[in-house]
N, C-alpha and C positions, 0 to 999 in steps of 0.2 A: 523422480522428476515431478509428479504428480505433486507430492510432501513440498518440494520449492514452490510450485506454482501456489497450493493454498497458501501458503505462509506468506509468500507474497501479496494476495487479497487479501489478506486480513491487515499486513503491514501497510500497506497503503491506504487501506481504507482507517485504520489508527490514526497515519500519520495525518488524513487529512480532517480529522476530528479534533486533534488536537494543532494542527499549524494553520496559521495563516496566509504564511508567505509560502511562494511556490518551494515545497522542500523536494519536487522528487526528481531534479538535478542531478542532486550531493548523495541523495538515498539512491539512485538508480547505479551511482556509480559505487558506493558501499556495497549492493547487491550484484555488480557483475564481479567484480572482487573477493568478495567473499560465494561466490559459486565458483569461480576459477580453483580456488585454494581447498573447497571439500572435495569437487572434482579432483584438483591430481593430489590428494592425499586419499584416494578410492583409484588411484590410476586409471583412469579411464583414457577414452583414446579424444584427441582434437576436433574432430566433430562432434561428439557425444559432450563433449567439453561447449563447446561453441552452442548448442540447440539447447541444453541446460539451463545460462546463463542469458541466454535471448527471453526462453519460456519465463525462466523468474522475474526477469526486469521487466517482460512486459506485460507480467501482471501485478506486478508493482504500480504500473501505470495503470492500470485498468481498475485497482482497488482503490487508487487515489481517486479518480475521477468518480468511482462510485461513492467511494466515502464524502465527497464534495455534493452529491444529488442526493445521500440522505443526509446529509448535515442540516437544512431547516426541518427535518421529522424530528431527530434525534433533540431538537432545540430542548432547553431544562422548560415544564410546563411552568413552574412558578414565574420566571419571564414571562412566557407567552402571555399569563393572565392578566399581568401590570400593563400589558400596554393595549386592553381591552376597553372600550366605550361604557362598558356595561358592568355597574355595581355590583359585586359581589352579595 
């Protein structure tokens, strides 16, 4: 469970580096679906199934929103410097 949860901040914070439009809708619902399907192909029981799938989607949510608060860090510097006042 731990392995879903990182993979999850890392996806999320990907997806919101690279999208603009709100993607983690369609990703959240890709992510409770695909933990549904490693879960019972590892047969686990319905609860354990259910807390999985909560944990990874909601750090899916969690990575997007972070990846949205570093997205003006991450900016490429060669922009930043074009829209400087000040002569190189």
């Amino acid at each position: 469970m731990i392995l879903a949860v990182i993979v999850g901040l890392c996806a999320g914070a990907f997806l919101a580096q690279h999208f603009r439009a709100l993607i983690i809708v369609p990703a959240s619902l890709v992510a409770v679906a695909f933990g549904v399907c490693i879960a019972l192909i590892g047969a686990h029981g319905g609860a354990q199934i259910a807390i999985q799938t909560i944990a990874a989607t909601g750090a899916l949510q969690i990575g997007y929103f972070i990846g949205l608060l570093i997205r003006p860090v991450a900016a490429d510097p060669q922009k930043a410097q074009l829209n400087t006042a000040l002569p190189r």
